[in-house]
N, C-alpha and C positions, 0 to 999 in steps of 0.2 A: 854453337851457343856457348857462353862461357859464365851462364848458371846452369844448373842444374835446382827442378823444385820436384820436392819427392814428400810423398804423406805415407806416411808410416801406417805399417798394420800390426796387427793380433795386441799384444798388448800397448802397446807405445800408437795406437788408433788416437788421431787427436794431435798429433805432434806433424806438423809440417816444417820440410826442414828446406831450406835455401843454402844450395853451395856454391861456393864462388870458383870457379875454376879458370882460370887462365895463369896457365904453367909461365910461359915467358916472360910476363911482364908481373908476375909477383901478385897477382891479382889486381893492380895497377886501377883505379877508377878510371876510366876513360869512354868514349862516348857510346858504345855498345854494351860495356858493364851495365854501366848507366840506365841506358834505355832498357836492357832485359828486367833489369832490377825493377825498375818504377813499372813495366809492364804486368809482372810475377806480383808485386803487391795490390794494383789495383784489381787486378782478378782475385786474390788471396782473401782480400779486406771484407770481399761481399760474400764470402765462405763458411758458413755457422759449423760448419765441420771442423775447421780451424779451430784448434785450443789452446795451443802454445806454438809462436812461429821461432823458431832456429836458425839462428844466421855460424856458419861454417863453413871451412875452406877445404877444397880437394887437395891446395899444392900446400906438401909436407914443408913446416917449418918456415909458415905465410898464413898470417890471416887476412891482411890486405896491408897493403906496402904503401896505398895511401894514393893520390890523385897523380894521374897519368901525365908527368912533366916532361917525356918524349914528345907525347901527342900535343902539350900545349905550348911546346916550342915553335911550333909551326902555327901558332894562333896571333889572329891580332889583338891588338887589346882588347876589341870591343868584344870579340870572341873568346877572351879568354873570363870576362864579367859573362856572359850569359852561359857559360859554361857552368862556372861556380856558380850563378845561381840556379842551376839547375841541378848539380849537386846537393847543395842549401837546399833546394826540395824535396831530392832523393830522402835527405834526413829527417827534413818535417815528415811527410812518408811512414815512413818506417816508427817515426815517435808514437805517432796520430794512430798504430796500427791499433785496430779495437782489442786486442786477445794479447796477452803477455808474450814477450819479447825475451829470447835470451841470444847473446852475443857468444859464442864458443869460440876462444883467443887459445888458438896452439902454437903460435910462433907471432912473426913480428905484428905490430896492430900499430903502424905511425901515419902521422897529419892525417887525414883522411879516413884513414882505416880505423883510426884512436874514435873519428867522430861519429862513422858508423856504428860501434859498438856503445858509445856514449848516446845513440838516440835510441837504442835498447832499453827494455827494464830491466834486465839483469845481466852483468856478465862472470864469463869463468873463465880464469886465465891457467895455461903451462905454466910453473913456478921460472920457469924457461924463458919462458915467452918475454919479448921487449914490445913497450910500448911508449907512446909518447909522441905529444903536440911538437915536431920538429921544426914546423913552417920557421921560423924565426933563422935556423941556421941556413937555412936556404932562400934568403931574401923576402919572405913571404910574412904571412902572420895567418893563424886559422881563419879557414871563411866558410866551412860549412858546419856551422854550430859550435865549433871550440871552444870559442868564447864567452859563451852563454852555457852551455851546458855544462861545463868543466867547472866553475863556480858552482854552481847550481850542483855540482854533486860533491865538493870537498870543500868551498869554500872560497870565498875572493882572494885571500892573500896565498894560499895555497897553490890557487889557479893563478896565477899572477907568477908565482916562482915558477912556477913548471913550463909555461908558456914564453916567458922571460928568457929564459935560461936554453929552452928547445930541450929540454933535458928526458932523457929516457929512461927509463924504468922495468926492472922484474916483476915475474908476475907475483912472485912474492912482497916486493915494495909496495905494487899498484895495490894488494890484498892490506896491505899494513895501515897504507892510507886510506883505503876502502872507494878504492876504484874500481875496483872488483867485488864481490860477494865471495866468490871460492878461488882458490889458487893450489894446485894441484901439481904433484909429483909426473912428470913427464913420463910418459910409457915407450917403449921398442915404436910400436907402430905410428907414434907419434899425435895422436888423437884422446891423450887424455882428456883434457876442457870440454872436448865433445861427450865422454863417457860421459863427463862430473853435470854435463849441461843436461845430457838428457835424462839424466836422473834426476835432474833439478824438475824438469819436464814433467817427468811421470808422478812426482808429488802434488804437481798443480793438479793435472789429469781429472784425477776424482773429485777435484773438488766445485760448486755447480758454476756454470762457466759466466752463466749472464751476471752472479754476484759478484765473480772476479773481475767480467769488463766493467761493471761498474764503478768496481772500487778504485782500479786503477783509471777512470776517468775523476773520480772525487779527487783520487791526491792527484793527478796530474793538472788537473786545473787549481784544487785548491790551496796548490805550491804558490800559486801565484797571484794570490790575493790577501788580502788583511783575514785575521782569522776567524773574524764574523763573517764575512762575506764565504769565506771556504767550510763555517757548518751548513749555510743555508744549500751549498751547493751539495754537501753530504749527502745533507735532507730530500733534497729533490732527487739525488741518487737513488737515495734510499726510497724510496716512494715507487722508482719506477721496480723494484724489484717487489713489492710487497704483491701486487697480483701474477706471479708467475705460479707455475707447477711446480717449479725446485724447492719453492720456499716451502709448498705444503708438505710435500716430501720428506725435507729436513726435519721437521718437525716432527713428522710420524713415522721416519726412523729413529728416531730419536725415543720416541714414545712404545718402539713397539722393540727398542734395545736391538736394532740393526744394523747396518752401513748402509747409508743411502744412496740409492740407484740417481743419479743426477742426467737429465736429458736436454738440457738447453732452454729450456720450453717454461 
């Protein structure tokens, strides 16, 4: 196998983390990543235990090095389009995932690997760490999300230079632009962004998790609409959460000066 899916216990209960491991080819996208990946989320997605999922690399000094261009040398055209869009799915995937997302970038995160982490909700980068939409120095141009998401997270003429350009990036840069959320001092072991992530992790944790899916379904669709149309969409968010158990909870910890016990429910 060249993931590894692992759910964490005792405190960090609630955190499921996905590591990419394939040493030789740099974690390389290619048709078995692939397939593991979309296999691990379509089981993960229907998981209510799930509360924040973790995307992370085993090989030191690699987040993913981006789409397997060994393996698509050997493709023909029509196979190298259904390839890519099945990647482009891999992405939607992972966007689509109901429970907060964070990306852990300890080393390089280019084409491919940049897009994975940009169909995350959050990422945290090595100040180390290089990243960046390269497609362009290599005959190509992003095709599984770059182009849409890359905008969508800094801005069209911003995403236009960086994409234009195939230009790379520190995790410091990426943080400065705010392609990142945190950007972090690289440690010996080489897994800082992972520490910095599943801290990020354990702050979600407590907090009740259907209000969280929800919210991030409000801004994730109502990114995408006029701004009337994205309160109405709030609204009806908001609506599905008013009969759960969490909500009365909050409220009577709240009233009885506690921290509230949060159960999904």
């Amino acid at each position: 196998p060249e993931i590894q899916v692992r759910a964490l216990e005792g405190p960090d209960e609630g955190i499921t983390e996905i590591l990419m491991n394939r040493p030789r080819a740099r974690n390389a996208l290619g048709n078995v990543l692939v397939s593991e990946l979309l296999q691990a989320l379509a089981r993960l997605r229907e998981d209510q235990r799930v509360r924040v999922l973790l995307f992370r690399s085993g090989v030191k000094g690699v987040f993913c090095a981006g789409a397997d261009l060994k393996e698509r040398e050997q493709m023909s055209n029509a196979e190298v389009g259904i390839f890519v869009q099945r990647l482009r799915g891999l992405m939607d995937e992972i966007a689509a995932f109901p429970a907060p997302t964070i990306a852990a970038m300890d080393g390089f995160a280019l084409g491919g690997g940049l897009e994975l982490a940009l169909a995350c909700d959050l990422r945290v980068a090595a100040s180390t760490a290089v990243m960046g939409l390269i497609e362009t120095t290599r005959g190509l141009l992003p095709g599984a999300g770059g182009t849409q998401r890359l905008p969508r997270c800094l801005g069209v003429a911003l995403a236009k230079e960086l994409i234009f350009t195939g230009r790379r990036l520190s995790g410091v840069q990426a943080h400065t632009l705010g392609l990142v959320n945190h950007a972090v001092a690289q440690n010996e072991e080489g897994d800082a962004a992972y520490q910095r992530a599943r801290t990020l992790a354990q702050e979600i944790l407590p907090q009740a998790p259907i209000a969280v899916r929800l919210g991030k379904v409000a801004i994730d669709r109502g990114i995408e609409v006029d701004i009337a149309s994205g309160m109405a969409i709030e609204g009806i968010c908001y609506a599905q959460n008013i009969p759960t158990q969490d909500r009365l909870e909050g409220m009577a910890a709240f009233r009885e000066k506690r921290p509230p016990r949060f159960i999904g429910k």
